[in-house]
N, C-alpha and C positions, 0 to 999 in steps of 0.2 A: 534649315534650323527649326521651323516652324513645324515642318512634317514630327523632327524627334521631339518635341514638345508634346505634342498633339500625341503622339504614339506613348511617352512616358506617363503621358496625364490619365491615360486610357488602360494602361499596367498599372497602375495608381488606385486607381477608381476597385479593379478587383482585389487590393491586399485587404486582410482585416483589419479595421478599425480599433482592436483593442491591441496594445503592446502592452506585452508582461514585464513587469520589474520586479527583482526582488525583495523592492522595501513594499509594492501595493496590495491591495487590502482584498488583490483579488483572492477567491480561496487556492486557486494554482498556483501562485506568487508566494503565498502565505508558504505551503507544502516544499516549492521550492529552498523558501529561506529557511526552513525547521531545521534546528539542530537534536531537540529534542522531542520528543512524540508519546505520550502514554494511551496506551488501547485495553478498553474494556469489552470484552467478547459477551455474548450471552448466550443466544440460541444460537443448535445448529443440529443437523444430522449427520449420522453416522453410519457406516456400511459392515457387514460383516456377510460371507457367504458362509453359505451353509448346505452342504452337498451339490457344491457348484450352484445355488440361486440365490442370488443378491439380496441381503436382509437388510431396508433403511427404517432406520428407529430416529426418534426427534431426542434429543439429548440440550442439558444445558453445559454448560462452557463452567469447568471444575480448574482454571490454569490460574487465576488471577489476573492482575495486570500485566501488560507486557509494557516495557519501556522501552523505545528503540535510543538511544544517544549515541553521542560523539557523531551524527548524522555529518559524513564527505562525500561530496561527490565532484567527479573532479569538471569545471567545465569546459563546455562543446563535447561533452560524453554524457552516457544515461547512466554509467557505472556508477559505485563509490561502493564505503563500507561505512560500518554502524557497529554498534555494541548493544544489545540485548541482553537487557536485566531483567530474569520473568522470576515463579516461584522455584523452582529447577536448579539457578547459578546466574552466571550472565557468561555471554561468549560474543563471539566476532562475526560478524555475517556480511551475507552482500545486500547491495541495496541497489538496484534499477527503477530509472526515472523513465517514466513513460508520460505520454501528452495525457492522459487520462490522471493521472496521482503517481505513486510511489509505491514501492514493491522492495519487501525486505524475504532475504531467502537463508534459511539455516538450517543447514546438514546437523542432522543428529547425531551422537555417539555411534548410535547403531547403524545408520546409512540413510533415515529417513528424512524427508523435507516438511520443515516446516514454512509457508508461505502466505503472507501479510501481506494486502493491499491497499493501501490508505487513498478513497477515490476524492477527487478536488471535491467534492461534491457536501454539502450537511445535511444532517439530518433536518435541521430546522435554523431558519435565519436568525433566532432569536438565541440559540444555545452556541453556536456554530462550531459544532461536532462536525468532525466529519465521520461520514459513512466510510467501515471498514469490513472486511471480509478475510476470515483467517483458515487456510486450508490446512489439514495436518494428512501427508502422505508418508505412514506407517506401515510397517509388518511384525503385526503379533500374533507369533502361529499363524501367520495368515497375513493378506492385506488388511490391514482394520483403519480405513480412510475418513475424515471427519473432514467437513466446512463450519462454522460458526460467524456468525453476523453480530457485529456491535457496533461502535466509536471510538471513535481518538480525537484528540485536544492536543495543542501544540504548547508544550511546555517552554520551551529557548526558539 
């Protein structure tokens, strides 16, 4: 009996010390429990080719806010869906929960992805934004591919 003690205390000794809940004040906790999320993009670049050589130009973020709500995800899974209210309409999307933040993905009219990262992470302890990253994978006339860098704030 001594031996499984000794062996359980010593499995013990290497778990993490933090446990995530989601009423805590951790920011991955917080992310967890969001039902609602508004993201202000600002900077980012953008690619266009041009007789087959890749053109990156620095561009600002022309979309406005994005709202993700109705935020499910179902748990013991990273899946769920969301609702997406930008300048555009709003529509239905998927939403993947990874150890790193949250990952919202929407299919375009046209076929393209749009893809929102929201990282556990803030820009500043004091504002406690979190750092986001919004990729938009288009084709106009061409592939015409954009990443933009901003924040999000947890609304619900």
């Amino acid at each position: 009996m001594t031996g499984r003690i000794l062996v359980l205390s010593a499995f013990l000794s290497f778990m993490p010390t933090t446990v995530r809940s989601p009423q805590g004040k951790d920011p991955f906790d917080r992310l967890l429990a969001a039902r609602s999320i508004r993201c202000q993009m600002t900077v980012g670049t953008q690619a266009e080719w041009d007789a087959g050589k890749v053109k990156l130009s620095q561009t600002t973020w022309s979309g406005g806010t994005a709202t993700f709500d109705s935020i499910k995800h179902e748990p013991g899974t990273d899946a769920g869906t969301a609702r997406l209210i930008g300048n555009a309409g709003a529509g239905d999307i998927q939403v993947k929960m990874t150890p790193s933040g949250i990952t919202f993905i929407e299919e375009t009219l046209f076929g393209g992805l749009n893809i929102t990262t929201v990282f556990d992470k803030y820009d500043s302890s004091a504002t406690q934004r979190f750092i986001a990253v919004a990729s938009r994978h288009l084709d106009v006339n061409g592939p015409f591919p954009s990443q933009f860098h901003g924040t999000c704030t947890i609304l619900q």
